[in-house]
N, C-alpha and C positions, 0 to 999 in steps of 0.2 A: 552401354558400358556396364560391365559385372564390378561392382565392390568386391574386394578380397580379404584377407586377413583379417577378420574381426572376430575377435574372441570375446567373451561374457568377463563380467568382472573378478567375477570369483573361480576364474578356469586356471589352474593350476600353470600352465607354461604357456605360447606361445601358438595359434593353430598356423599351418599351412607353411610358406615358404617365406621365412620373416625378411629378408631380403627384398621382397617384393614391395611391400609396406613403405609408404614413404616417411622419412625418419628427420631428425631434428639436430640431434646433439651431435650424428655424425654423417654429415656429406659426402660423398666422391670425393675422396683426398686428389686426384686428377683432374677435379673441375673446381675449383674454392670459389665461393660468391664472394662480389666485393662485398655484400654487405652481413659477412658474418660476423664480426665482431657488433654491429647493430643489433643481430639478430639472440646473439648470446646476451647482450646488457639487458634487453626488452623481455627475455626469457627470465632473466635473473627477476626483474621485476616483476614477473608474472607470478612466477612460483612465491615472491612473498603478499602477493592480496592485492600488488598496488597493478588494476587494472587499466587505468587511465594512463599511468605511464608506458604499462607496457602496448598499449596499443600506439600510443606515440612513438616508440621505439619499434615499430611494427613499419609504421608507416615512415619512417626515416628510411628502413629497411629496402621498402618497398621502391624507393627513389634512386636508390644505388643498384636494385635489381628487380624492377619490375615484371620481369616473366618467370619469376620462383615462384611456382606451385606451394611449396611447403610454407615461407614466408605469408603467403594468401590465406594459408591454412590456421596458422596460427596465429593469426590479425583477426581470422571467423570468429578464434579462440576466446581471445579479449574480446570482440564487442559481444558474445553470450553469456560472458561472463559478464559483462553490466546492462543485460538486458536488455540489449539493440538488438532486436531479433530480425527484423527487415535487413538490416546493413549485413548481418552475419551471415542470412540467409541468399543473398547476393553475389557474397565471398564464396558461401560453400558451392551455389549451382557451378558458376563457375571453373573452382576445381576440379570437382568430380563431374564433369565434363569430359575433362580430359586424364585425370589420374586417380590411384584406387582409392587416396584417402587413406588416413592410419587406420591404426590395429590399438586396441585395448594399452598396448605395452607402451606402444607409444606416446600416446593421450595421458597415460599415467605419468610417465618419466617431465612429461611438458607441465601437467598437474603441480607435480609434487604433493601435494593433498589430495587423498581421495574424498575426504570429510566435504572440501568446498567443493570440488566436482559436484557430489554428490546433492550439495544444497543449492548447486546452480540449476543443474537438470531438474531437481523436486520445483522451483520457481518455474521455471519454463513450463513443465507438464502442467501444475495449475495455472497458468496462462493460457495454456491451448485447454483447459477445463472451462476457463470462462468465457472464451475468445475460440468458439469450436469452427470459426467460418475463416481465423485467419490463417492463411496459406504458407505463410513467410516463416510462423513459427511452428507451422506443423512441419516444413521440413526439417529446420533447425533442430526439430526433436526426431525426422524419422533418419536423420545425420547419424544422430549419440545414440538410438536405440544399435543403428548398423554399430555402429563402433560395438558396444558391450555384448552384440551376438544375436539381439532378440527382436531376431525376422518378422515374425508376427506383429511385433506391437511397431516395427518400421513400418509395415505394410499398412496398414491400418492408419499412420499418420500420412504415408504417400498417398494415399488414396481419398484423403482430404485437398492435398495438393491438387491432384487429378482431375478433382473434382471442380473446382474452383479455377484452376490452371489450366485447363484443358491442351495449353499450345506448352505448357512446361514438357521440353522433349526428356530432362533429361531426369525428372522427377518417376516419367513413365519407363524408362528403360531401367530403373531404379527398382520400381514396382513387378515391372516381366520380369525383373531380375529374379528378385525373391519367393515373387508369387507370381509365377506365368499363367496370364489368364486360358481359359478354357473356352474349344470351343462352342458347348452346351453350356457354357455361364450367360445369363441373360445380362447379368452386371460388368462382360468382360469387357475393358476397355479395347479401343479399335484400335488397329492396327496402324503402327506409325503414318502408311501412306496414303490413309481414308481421311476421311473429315472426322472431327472432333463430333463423339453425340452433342448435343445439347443437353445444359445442364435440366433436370427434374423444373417445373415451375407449377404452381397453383393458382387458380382465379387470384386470390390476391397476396400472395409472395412474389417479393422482387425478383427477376431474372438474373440471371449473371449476368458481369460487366462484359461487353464482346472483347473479343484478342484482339490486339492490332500489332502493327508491323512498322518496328522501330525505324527499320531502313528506310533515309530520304534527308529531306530538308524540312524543317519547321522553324517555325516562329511564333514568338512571344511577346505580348510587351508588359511590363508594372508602370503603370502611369505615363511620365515619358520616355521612360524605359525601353529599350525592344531587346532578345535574346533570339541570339539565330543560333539551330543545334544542328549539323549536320551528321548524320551516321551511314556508316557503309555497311557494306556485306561482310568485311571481314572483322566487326566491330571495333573498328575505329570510328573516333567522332573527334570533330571541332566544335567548340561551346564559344562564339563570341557575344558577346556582353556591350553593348551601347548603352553607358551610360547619356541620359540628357545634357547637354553641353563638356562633356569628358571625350578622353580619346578610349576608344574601342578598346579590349579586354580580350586576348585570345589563347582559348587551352586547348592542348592537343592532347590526346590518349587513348587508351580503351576504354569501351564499355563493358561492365558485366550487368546481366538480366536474372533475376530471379525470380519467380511468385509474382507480387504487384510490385515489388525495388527493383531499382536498378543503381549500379553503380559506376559512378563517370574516374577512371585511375587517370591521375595525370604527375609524370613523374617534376613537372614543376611546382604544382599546387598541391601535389596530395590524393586522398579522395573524397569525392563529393555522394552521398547516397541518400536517395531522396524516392519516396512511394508513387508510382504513376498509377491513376485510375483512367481506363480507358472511358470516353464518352460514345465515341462511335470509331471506326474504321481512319479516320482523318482528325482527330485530337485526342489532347488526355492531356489529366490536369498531373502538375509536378510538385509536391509537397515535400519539403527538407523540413527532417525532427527536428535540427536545431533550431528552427524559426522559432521567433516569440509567437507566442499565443495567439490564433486571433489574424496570424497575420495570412490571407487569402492564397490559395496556389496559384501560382503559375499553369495558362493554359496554351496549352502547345498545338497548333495548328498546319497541316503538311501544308508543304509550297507548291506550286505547279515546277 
């Protein structure tokens, strides 16, 4: 997938075919979501600072119309604007999956402030300054570098992703994008339908975490707990929940994958996003930000 429409902050009008560009404040009058008027209150709150609500208003949104692109997009919006860089980074693979993602004009108009744009992305890029090995927020920055036009320094954070991600397909189609590797590059990444290099390793630096493969059955338990996740091919997944002496707990919806998050969309419950570290080919431990402190992940095990 090529990104399109991204112009630099300070580029006088509009690059390329703005039509193209996916847009916010004005839809296909021939297709209206049900959940525009959600989508404009959660907007209005965005543009005045109150991030919390408008991710709320985001995710109402999201319940009335779960397969809107741009509503996904700007739910990314709200949680990088409070520094949830795993859950955003989740939202954006997702998207730009399948669509181009906005243009500078757009981002602005959704902004309203360029001032806090400006002081959100400066917090993020010193986060990927101290935090150089996390994946989640190098996309999340090499997202907003595409958005303002500046190829090189996307590239540059994709290739942190890359690096670390090796199975992220759509980080690397992001990358060939902007910077198509070269045959005579000994640093070129491989070719979608080869095997992933192996990351770099030294007698005593940690290896990279291995890729695994979400699709299947797993299970969990916390205590006398058990969690059974089922995922398909076409990312769909069931999440049922055994509580110890309760009746069973079950959510239906999509998944979306990004970097080490992923995110469970369930238009009953909402969304759940939570960091998976693979252990090997057959588990990986499940960590939710909101948990208190302290409190152990969940390890998820395939089923026969």
């Amino acid at each position: 997938m090529i990104i399109n429409n991204y112009i630099p902050a300070d580029a006088p009008a509009a690059a390329g075919d703005a039509g193209q560009a996916a847009t916010v404040a004005d839809p296909p009058a021939s297709q209206p979501s049900p959940g525009d008027a959600a989508v404009d209150a959660a907007l209005a709150k965005f543009k005045a600072g109150d991030y919390a609500a408008a991710l709320a208003g985001f995710d109402q949104a999201l319940k009335l119309s779960p397969k809107d692109s741009v509503i996904h997009e700007v739910r990314a919006l709200a949680l990088f604007a409070l520094g949830r860089y795993p859950e955003a980074a989740a939202a954006l693979n997702a998207v730009l999956a399948t669509a181009p993602g906005m243009d500078w004009t757009t981002m602005s108009n959704v902004y309203g402030s360029v001032d806090a744009y400006t002081g959100h992305l400066r917090k993020l890029e010193e986060f990927c300054q101290t935090h150089p090995d996390d994946a989640a927020a190098h996309f999340v920055l090499a997202y907003h570098y595409l958005v303002g036009g500046y190829s090189d320094m996307a590239a540059a954070a994709l290739r942190v992703v890359v690096a670390k991600q090796p199975g992220d397909v759509v980080a690397k189609r992001l990358l060939d994008a902007i910077s198509p590797a070269k045959d005579d590059d000994p640093a070129a990444t491989p070719d979608a339908g080869s095997a992933p290099a192996p990351a770099p390793t030294t007698g005593t630096g940690p290896s990279a975490p291995p890729d695994i493969d979400l699709v299947g059955g797993w299970k969990a338990a916390s205590g006398k707990d058990t969690i059974e996740l089922e995922v398909t091919a076409d990312s769909a997944f069931t999440w049922r929940a055994r509580p110890d002496g309760k009746p069973a707990v079950d959510l239906n919806g999509t998944i979306e994958t990004a970097a080490d998050a992923v995110a469970l969309v369930s238009e009953s419950a909402g969304t759940m996003v939570a960091k998976v570290t693979p252990r090997d080919a057959n588990s990986f431990e499940f960590s939710l930000p909101s948990a208190p402190s302290g409190t152990p992940p969940l390890v998820f095990t395939r089923q026969p």
